[in-house]
N, C-alpha and C positions, 0 to 999 in steps of 0.2 A: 762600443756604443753605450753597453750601461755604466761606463765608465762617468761617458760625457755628460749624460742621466745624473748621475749620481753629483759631478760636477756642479752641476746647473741649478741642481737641489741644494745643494751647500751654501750657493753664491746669494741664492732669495734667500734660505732660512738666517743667514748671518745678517742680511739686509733687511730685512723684513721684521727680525727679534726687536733692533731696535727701533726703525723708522715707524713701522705701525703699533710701537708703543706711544706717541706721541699722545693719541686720539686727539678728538676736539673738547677742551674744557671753555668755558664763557669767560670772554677776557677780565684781564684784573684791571684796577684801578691803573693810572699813570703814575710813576712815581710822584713821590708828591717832592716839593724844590725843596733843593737845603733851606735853611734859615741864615742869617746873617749873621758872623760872628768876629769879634773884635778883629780888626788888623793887626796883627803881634807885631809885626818890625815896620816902616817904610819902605817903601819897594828902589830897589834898584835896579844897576841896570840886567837885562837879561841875555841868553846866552844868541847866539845865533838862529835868525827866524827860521823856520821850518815850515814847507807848505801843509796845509791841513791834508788829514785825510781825506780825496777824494772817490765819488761815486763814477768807477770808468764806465763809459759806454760797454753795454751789453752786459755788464756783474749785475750778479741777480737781488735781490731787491733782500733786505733783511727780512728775514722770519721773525717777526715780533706781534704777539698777539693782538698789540695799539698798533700796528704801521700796515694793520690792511690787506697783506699777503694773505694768499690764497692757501692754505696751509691744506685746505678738504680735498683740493685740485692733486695736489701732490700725492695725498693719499688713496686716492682712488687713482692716480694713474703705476701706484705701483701695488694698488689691487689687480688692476687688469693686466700688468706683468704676470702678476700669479695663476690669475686666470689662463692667462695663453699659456705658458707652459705648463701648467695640468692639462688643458687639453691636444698639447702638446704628446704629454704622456700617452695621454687614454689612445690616442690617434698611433702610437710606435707600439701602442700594447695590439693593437686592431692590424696592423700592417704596419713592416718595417718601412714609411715611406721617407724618412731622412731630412725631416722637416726643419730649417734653421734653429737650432738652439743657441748656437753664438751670436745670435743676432740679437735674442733676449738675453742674454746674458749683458753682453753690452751696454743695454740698457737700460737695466739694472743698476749698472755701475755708471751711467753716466746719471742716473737719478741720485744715484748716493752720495758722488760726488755734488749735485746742485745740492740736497737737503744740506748736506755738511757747509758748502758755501752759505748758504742764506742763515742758516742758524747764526755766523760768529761772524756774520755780517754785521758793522755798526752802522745803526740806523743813521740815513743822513741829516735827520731832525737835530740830532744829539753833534755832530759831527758841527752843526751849525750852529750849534748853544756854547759848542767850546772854542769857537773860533780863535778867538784871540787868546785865548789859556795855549792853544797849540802853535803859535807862531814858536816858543822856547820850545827847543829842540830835546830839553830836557822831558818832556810833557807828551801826552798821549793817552789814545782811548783804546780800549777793547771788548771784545764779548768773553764771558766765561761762562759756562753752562753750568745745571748742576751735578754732579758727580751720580756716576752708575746708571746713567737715563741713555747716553747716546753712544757705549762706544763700538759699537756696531754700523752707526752711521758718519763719525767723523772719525776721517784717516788718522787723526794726530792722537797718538797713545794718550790715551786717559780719555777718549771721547771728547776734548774739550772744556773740562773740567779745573784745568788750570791756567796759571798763564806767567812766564818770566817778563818781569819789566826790565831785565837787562838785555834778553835776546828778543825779547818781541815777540813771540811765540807760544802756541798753547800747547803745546807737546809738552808731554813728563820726561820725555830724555833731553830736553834742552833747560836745563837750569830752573826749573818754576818756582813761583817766590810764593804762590799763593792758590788755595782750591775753596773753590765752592761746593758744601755739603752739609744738603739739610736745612738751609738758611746762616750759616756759618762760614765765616771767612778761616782759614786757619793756615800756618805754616810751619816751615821745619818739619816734614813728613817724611824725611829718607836720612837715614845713616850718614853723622860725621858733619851733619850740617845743624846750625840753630837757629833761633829767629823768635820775634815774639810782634804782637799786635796792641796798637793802643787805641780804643776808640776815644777818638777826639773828641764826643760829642755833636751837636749840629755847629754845618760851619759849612764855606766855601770853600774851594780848594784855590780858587783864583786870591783868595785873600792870606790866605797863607805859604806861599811858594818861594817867600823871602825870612819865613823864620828860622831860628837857631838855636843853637842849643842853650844859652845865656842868653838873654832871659830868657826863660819860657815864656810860652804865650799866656797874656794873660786871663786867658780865658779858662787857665786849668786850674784844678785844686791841688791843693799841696801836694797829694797823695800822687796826682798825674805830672803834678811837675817833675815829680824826683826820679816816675817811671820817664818822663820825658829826657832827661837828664842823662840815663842811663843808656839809652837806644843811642844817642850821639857817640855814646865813648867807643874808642878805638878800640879792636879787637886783635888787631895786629895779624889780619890772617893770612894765611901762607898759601903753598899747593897742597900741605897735609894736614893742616891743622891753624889753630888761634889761640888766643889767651881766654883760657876759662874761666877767669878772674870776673871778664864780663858776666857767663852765666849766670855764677854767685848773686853779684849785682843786681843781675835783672830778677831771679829768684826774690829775693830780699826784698826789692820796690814791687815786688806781685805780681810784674809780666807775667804776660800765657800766650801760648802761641796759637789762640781761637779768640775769637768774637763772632759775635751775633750782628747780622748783617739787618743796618736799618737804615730805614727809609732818610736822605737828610743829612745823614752822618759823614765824618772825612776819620778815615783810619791813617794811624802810621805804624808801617812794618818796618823792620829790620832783620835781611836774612844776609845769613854769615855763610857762605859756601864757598870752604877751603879748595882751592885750584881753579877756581869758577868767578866768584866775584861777590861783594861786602858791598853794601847800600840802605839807605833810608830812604822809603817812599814814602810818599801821600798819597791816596785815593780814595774817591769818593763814587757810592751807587748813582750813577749819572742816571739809566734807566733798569728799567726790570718790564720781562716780560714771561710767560708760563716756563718757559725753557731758562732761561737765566737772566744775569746781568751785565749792565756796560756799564764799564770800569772806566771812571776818568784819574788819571795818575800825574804824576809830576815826582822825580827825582832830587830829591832833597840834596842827598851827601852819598857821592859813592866813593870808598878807598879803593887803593890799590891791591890788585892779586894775582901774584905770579900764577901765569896758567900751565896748569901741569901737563898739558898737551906739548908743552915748550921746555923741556929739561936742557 
């Protein structure tokens, strides 16, 4: 029994460290809209539509400080979890009467499980802003959190603090191209992989989905053009490795594999991950809310890479 006890204790303290560190802060402004920025190429045609991200009957409503959810509700009801099982306790200290402890443990975890859903929930305002940026299949939105704040409340390793645009996914064991930390975008954070960040400046992502590496857009200075120049070039990478030739490269034009996440702005990354997969992305802060950001993306250039899973 003091097993179960001790169980049951472990299951709130790991649930509880992070979810009741949320507290209630006074909401932030709305992001504010990119600005307009030159069209670099004329558009073509695009890849196969893709239906938008929909909101299914019964998904819980995104957690975002602008979109109204009830964030106080959730907090008090996994206060009163804590509650009953203390007085859970105090009641097995007074008499062994055998009171359900797996029944709050339960949920618990089915509370942890919705916080976790609603956080990396994208709000469906946003989902509605990108409508037509999402018919190309290439294209898509997500939530990333900030790093260190949840991963006690969302299942997926790293708390949700990252996110691969090749698997779709915010897990750190599936491929992530990019984390949120500190107000900071940054990549290439694990061994044998590289990557670097260009902030474009203000710009739409919908206006740039068709550029290239010749010409650059011409919205860059010289200095961005050559880093721009350099993200396109082929890496040639493998299941173990790449041509480092590129890193030199991007060294030289003064890539960094960090930026400062701003309001307005379209970034392009470039991450190189031997046996995994080689891309250039666009994204831009579609929204932000106390917990994080929703990322609108688009697939610029992905090569090819042998998957080392497949020898």
């Amino acid at each position: 029994m003091s097993s179960r006890k001790s169980f049951a204790t472990s299951v709130l303290a790991f649930v509880l460290g992070g979810a009741l560190g949320f507290g209630l802060r006074g909401p932030r402004p709305a992001s504010i809209e990119p600005e307009d920025a030159p069209t670099p190429h004329a558009p073509g045609a695009a890849a196969g539509p893709a239906a938008p991200r929909a909101v299914a009957p019964g998904e819980p409503p995104p957690l975002a400080a602008n979109a109204g959810v009830d964030v106080a509700a959730l907090r008090d009801e996994l206060r009163r979890v804590t509650a009953d099982l203390e007085a859970l306790r105090a009641a097995r200290r007074a008499d062994d009467a055998g009171a359900p402890l797996p029944a709050l443990i339960d949920r618990v975890a089915a509370l942890r499980r919705d916080v976790g859903a609603r956080l990396l929930a994208v709000p469906p305002a946003v989902s509605a802003r990108y409508r037509e940026v999402l018919k190309d299949e290439r294209a898509g939105l997500c939530r990333i959190l900030e790093r260190g704040r949840f991963e006690h409340v969302v299942e997926a390793r790293g708390g949700g603090a990252y996110w691969s645009f090749a698997r779709r996914s915010n897990s750190y064991d599936e491929e992530p191209d990019v984390e949120l930390q500190q107000g900071h975008y940054s990549t290439s954070f694990y061994g044998g992989t590289d990557g670097w960040i260009l902030d474009l400046g203000p710009g739409r992502l919908e206006r740039w989905t068709f550029a290239a590496a010749e010409p650059p857009p011409p919205s860059l200075s010289e200095a961005d053009a050559a880093k721009w120049r350099v993200l396109w070039r082929p890496a040639h990478t493998t299941r173990d490795g790449y041509d480092a030739s590129i890193g030199t490269a991007a060294r030289e034009a003064g890539l960094t594999d960090r930026a400062e996440a701003k309001d307005g702005h379209l970034y392009a990354l470039r991450a190189i991950m031997p046996g995994e997969h080689d891309h250039l992305v666009l994204f831009e802060r579609a929204d932000d809310d106390e917990f994080g950001h929703t990322l609108a993306f688009h697939v610029l250039q992905a090569w090819p890479v042998p998957d080392r899973r497949q020898r």
